[in-house]
The first five atom37 places (N, CA, C, CB, O) and aatype in JSON, in Angstrom:
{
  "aatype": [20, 20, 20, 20, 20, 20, 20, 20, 20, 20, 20, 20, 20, 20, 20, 20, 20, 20, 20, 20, 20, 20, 20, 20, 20, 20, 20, 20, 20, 20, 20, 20, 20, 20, 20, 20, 20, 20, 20, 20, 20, 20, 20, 20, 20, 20, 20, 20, 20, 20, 20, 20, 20, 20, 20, 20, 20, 20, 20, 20, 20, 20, 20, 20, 20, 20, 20, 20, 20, 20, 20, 20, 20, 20, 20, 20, 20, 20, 20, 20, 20, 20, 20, 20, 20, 20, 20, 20, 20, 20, 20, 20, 20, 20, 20, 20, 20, 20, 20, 20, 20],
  "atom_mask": [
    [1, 1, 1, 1, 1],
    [1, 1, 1, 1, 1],
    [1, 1, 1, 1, 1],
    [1, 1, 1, 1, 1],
    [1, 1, 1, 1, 1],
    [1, 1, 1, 1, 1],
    [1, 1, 1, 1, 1],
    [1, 1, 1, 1, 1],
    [1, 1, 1, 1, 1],
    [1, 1, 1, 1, 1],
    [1, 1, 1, 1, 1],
    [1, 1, 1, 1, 1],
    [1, 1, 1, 1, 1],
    [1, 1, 1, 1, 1],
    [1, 1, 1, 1, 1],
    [1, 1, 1, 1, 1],
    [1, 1, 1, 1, 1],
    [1, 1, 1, 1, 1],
    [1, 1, 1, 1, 1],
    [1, 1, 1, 1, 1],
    [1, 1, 1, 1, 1],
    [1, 1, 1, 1, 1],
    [1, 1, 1, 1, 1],
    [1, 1, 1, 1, 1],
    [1, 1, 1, 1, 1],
    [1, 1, 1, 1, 1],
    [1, 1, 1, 1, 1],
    [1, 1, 1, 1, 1],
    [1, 1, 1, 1, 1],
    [1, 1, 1, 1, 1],
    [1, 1, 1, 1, 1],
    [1, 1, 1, 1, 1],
    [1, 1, 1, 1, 1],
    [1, 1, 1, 1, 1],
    [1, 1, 1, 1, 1],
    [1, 1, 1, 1, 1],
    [1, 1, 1, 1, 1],
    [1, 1, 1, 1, 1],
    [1, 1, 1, 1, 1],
    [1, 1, 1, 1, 1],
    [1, 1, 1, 1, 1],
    [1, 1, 1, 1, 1],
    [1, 1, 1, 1, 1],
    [1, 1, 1, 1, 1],
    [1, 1, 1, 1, 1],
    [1, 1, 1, 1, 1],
    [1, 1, 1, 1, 1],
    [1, 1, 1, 1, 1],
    [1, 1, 1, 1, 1],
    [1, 1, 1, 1, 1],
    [1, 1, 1, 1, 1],
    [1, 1, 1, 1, 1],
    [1, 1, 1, 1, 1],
    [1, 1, 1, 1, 1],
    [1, 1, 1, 1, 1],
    [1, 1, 1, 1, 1],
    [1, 1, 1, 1, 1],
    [1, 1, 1, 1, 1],
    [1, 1, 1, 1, 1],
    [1, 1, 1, 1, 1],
    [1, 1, 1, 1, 1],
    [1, 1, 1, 1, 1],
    [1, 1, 1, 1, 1],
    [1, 1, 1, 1, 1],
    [1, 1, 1, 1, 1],
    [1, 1, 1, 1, 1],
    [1, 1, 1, 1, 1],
    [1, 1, 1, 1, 1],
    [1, 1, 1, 1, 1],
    [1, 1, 1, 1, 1],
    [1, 1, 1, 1, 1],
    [1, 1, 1, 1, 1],
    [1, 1, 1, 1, 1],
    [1, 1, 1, 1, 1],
    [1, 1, 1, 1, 1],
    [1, 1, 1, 1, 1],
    [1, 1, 1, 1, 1],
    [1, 1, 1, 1, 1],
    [1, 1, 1, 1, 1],
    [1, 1, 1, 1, 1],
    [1, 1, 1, 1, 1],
    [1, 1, 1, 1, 1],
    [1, 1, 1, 1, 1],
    [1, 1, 1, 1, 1],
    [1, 1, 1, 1, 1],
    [1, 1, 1, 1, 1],
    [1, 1, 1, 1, 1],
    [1, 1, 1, 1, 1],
    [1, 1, 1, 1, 1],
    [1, 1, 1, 1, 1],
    [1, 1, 1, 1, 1],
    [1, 1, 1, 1, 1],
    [1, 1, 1, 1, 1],
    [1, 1, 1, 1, 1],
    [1, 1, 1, 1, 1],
    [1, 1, 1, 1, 1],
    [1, 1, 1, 1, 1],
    [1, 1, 1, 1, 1],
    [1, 1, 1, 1, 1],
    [1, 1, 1, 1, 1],
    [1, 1, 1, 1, 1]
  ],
  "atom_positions": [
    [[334.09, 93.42, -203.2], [333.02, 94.33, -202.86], [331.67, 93.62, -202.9], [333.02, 95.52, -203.79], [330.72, 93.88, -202.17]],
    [[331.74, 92.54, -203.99], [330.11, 92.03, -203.9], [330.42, 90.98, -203.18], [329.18, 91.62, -205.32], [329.56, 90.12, -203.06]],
    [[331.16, 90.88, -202.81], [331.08, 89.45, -201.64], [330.91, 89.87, -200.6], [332.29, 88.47, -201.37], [330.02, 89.19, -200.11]],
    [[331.44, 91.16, -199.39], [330.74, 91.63, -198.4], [329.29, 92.59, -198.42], [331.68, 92.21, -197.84], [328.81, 92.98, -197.35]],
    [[328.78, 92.85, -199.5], [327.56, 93.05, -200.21], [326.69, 91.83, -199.37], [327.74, 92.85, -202.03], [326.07, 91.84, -198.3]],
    [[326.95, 90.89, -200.31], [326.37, 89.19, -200.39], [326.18, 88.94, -198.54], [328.0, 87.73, -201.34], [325.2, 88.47, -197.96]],
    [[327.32, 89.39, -198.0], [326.96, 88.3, -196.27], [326.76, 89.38, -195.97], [328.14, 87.23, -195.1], [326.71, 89.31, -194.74]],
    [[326.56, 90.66, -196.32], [325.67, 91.97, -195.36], [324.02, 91.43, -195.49], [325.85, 94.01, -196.28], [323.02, 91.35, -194.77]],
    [[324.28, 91.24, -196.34], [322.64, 91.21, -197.01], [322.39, 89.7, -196.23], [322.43, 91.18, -199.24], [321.33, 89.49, -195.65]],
    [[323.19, 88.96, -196.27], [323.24, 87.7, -195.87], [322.86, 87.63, -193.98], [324.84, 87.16, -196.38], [322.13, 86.8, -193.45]],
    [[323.58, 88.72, -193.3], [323.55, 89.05, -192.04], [322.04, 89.9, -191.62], [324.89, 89.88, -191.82], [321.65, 89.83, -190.45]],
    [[321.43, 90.53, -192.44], [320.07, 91.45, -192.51], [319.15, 90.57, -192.49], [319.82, 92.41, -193.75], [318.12, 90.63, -191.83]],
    [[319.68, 89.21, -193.65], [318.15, 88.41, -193.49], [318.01, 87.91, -191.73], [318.14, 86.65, -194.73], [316.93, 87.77, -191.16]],
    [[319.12, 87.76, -191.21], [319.12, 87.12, -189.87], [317.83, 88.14, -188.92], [320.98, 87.22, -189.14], [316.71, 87.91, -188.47]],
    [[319.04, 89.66, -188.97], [317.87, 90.74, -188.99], [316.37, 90.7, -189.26], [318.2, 91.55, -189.83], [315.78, 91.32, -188.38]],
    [[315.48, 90.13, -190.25], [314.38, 90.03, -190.34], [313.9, 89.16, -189.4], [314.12, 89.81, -191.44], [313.02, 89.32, -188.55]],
    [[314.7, 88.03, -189.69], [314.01, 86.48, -188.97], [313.85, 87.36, -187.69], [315.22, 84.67, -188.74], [312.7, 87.65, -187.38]],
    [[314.92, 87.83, -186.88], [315.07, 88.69, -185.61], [313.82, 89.43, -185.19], [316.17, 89.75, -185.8], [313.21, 89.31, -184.12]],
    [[313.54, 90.19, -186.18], [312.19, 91.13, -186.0], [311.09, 90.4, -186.1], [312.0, 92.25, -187.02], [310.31, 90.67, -185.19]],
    [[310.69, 89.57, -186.84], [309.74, 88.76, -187.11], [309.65, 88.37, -185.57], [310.05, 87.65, -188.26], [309.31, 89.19, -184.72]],
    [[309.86, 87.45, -185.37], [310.01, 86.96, -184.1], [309.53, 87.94, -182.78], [311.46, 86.61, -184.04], [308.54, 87.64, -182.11]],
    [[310.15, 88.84, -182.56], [310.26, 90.07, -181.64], [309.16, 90.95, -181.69], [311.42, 90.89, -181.94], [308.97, 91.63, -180.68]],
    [[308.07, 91.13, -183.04], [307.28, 91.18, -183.39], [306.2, 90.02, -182.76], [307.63, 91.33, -184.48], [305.49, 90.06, -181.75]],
    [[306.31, 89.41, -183.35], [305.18, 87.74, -183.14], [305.26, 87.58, -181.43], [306.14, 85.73, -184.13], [304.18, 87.55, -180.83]],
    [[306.43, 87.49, -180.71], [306.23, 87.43, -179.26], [305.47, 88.88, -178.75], [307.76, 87.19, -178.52], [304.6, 88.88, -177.88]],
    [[305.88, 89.98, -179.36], [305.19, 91.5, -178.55], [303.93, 90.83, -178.37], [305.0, 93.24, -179.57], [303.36, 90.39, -177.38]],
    [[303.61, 90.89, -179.81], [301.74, 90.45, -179.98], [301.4, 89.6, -178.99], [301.2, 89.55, -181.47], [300.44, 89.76, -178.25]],
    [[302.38, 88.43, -178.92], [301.6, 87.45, -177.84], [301.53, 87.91, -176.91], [302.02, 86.26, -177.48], [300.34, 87.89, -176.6]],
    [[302.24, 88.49, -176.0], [302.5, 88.81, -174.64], [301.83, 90.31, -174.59], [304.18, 88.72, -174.24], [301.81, 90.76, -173.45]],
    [[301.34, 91.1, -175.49], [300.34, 91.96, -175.51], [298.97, 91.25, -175.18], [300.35, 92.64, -176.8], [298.55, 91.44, -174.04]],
    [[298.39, 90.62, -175.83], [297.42, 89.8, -175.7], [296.69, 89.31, -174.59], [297.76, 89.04, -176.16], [295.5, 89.04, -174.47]],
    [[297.87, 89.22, -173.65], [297.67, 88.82, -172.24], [297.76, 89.74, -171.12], [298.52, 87.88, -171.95], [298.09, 89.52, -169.95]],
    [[297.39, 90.87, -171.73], [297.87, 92.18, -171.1], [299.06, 93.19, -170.96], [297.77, 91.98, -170.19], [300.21, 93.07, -171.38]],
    [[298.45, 94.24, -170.23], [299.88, 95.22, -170.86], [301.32, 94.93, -170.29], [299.69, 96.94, -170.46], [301.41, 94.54, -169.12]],
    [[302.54, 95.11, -171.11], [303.68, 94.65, -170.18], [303.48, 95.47, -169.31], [305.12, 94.62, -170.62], [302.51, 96.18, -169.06]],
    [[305.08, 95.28, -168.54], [305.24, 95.73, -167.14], [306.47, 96.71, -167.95], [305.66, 94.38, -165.67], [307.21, 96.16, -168.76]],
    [[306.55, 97.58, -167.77], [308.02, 98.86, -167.82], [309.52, 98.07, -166.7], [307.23, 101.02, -166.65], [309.65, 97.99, -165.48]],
    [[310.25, 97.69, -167.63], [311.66, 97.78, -166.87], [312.55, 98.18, -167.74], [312.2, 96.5, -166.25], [312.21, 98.42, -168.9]],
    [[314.02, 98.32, -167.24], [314.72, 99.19, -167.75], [315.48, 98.27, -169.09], [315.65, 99.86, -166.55], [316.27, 98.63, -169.97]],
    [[314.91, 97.07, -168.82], [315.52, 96.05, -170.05], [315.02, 96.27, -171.44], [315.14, 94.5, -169.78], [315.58, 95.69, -172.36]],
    [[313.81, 97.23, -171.69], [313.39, 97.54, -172.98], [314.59, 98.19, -173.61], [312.12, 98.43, -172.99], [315.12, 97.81, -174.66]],
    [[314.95, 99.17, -172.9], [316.65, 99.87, -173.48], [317.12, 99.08, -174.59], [318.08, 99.75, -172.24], [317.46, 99.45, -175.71]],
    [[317.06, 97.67, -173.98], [317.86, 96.67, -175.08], [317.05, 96.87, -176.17], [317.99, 94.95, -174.73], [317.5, 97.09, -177.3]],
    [[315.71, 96.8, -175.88], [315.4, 96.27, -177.71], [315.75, 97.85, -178.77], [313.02, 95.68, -178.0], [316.12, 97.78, -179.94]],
    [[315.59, 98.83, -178.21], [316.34, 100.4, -179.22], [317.79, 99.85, -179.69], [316.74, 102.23, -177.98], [318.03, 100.05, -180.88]],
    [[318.55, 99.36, -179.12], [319.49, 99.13, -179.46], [319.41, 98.47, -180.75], [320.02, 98.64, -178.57], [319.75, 98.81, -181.88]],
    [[318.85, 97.38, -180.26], [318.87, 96.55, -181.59], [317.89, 97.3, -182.47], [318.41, 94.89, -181.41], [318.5, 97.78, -183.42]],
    [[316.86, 97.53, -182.5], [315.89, 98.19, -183.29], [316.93, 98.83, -184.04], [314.77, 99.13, -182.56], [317.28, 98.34, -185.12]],
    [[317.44, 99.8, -183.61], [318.54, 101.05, -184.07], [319.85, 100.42, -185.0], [319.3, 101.86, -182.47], [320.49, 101.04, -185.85]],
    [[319.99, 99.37, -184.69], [321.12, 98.58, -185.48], [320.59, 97.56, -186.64], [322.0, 97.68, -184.38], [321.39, 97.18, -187.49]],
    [[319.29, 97.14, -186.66], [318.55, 96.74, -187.65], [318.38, 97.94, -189.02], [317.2, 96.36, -186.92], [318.85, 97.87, -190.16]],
    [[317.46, 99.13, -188.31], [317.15, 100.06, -188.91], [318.65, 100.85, -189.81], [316.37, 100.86, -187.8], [318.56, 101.24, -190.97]],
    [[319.64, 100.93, -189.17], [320.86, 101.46, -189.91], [321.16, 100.45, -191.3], [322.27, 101.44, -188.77], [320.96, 100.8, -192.46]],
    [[321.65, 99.18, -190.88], [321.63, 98.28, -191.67], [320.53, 98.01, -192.75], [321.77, 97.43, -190.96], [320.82, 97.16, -193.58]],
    [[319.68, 98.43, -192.82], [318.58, 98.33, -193.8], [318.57, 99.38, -195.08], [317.29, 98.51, -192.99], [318.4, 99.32, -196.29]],
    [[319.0, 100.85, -193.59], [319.38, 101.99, -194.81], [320.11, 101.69, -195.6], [319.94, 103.13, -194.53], [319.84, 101.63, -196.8]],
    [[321.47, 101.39, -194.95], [322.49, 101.23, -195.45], [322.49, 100.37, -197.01], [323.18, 100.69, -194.38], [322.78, 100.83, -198.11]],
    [[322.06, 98.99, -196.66], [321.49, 97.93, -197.43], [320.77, 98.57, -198.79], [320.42, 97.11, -196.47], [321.11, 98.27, -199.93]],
    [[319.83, 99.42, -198.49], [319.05, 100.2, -199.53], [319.57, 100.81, -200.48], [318.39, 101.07, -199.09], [319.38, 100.54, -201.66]],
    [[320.75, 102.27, -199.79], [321.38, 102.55, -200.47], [322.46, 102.1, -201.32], [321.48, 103.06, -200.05], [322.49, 102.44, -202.5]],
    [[323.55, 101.19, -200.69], [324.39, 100.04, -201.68], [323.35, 98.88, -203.03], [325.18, 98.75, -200.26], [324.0, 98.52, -204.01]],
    [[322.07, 98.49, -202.94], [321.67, 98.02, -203.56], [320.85, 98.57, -204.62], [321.39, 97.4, -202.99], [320.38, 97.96, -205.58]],
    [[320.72, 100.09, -204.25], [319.78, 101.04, -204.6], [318.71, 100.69, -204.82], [320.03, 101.67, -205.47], [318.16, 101.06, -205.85]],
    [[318.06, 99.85, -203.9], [316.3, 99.71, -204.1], [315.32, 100.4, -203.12], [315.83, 98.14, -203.94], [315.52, 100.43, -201.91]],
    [[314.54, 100.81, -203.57], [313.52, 101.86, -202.92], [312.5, 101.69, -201.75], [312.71, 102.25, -203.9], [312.01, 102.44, -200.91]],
    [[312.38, 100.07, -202.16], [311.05, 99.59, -201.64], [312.24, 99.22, -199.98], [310.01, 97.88, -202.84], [311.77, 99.39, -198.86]],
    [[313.58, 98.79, -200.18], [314.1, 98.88, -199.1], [314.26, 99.99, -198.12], [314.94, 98.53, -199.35], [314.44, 99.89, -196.91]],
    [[314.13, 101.54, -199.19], [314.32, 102.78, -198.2], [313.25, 102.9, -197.69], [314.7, 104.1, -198.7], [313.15, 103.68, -196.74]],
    [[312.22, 102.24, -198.1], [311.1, 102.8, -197.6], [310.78, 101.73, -196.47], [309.95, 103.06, -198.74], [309.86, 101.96, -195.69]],
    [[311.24, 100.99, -196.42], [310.77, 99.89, -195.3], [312.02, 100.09, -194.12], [310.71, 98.02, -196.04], [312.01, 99.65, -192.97]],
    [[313.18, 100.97, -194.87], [313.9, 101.28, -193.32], [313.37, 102.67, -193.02], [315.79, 101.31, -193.28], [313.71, 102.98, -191.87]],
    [[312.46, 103.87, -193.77], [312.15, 104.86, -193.33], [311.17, 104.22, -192.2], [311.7, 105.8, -194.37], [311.26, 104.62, -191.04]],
    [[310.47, 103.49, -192.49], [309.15, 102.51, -191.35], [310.12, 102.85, -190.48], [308.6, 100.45, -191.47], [310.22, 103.94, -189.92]],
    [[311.13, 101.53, -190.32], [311.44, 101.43, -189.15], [311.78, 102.05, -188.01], [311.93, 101.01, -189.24], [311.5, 101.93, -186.82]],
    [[312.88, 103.18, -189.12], [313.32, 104.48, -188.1], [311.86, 105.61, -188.23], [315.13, 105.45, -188.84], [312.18, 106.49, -189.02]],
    [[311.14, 105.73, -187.97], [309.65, 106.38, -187.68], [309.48, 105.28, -185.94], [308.04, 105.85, -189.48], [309.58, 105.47, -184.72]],
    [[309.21, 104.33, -186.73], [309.08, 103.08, -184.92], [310.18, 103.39, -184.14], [309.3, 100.99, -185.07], [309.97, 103.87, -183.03]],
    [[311.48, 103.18, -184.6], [312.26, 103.31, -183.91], [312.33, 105.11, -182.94], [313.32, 102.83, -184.85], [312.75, 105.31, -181.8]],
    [[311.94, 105.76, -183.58], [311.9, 107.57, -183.03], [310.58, 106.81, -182.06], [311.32, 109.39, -184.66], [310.77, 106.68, -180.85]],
    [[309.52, 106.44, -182.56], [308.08, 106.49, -181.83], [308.59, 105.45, -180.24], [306.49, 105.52, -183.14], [308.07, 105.49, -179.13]],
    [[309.66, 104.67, -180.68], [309.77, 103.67, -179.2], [311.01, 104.28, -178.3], [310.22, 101.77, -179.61], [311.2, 103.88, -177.15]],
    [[311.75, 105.19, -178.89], [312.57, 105.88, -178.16], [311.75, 106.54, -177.68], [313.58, 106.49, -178.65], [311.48, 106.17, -176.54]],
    [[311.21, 107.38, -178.01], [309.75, 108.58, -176.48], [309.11, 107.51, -176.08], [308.03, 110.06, -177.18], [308.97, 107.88, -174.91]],
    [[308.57, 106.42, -176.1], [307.69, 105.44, -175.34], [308.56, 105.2, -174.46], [307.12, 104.18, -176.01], [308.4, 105.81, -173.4]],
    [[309.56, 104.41, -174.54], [310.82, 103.92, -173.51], [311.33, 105.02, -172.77], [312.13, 103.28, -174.27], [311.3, 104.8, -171.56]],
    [[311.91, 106.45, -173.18], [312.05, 107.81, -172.44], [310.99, 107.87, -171.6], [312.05, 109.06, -173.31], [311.31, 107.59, -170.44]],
    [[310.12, 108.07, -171.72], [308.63, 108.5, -171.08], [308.25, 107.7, -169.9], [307.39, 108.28, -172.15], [307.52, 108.05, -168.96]],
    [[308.77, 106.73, -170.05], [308.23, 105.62, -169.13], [309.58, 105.29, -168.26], [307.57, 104.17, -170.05], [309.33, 104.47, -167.37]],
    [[311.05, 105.75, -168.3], [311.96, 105.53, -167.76], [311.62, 107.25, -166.9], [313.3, 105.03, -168.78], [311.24, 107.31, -165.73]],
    [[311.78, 108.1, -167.51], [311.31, 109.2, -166.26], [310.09, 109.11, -165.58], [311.2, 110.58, -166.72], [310.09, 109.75, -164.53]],
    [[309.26, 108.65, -165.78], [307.98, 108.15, -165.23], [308.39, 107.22, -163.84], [307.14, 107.19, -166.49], [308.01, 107.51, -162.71]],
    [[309.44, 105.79, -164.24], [309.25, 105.39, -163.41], [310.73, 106.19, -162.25], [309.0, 103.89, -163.82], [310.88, 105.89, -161.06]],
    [[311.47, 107.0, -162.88], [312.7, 107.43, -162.04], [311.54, 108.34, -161.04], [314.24, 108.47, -163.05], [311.7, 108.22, -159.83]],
    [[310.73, 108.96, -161.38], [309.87, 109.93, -160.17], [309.09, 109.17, -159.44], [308.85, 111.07, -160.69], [308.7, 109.73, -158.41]],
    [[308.74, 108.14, -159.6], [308.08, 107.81, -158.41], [308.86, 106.4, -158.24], [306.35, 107.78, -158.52], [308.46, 105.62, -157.38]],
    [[309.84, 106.1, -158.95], [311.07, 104.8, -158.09], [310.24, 103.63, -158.25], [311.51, 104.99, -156.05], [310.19, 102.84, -157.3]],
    [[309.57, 103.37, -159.33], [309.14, 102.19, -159.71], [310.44, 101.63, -160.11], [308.05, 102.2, -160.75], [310.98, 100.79, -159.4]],
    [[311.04, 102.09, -161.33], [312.24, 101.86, -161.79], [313.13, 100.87, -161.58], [312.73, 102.65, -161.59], [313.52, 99.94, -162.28]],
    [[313.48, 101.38, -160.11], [314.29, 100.56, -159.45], [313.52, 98.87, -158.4], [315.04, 101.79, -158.49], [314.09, 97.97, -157.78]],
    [[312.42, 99.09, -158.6], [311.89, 97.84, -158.12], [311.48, 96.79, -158.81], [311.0, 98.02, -157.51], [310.97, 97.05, -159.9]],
    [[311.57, 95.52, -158.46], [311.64, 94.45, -159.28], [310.17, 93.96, -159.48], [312.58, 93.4, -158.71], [309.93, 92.98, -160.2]]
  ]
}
């Protein structure tokens, strides 16, 4: 039990490095103006959503707090980028941006 404990926790840090990163590029490529909407953001909820579980999860098996509270963050972002990404996928399905490259 504490050995798949150990490489969960072991697999989450990967998770951070992940976000870190994904984080540090947004910023850059914000910087230089606003992205462009395609339907490839989809991907990052995914992962967002599979970070954020794993963190709960993580929290609760280790029972530390400061972890629930840093996966409550996430899933708050994660709800706030699901309506950003929704919003902007019916946005572009009505006027067929969507589908153009």
């Amino acid at each position: 039990m504490v050995i798949s404990q150990l490489a969960a926790t072991g697999l989450w840090g990967f998770g951070v490095w992940w976000l870190a990163v994904a984080v540090a590029l947004l910023v850059r490529y914000l910087r230089t103006g606003p992205l462009p909407f395609g339907l490839g953001w989809w991907a990052f909820t995914f992962s967002l959503g599979a970070f954020t579980v794993a963190t709960l999860t993580l929290a609760r098996v280790w029972e530390t707090p400061a972890l629930e509270v840093f996966g409550a963050v996430l899933y708050t972002g994660l709800v706030a980028f699901w309506i950003l990404v929704t919003a902007n996928t019916l946005r572009g399905l009505r006027n067929g941006q969507v589908w153009k490259r």
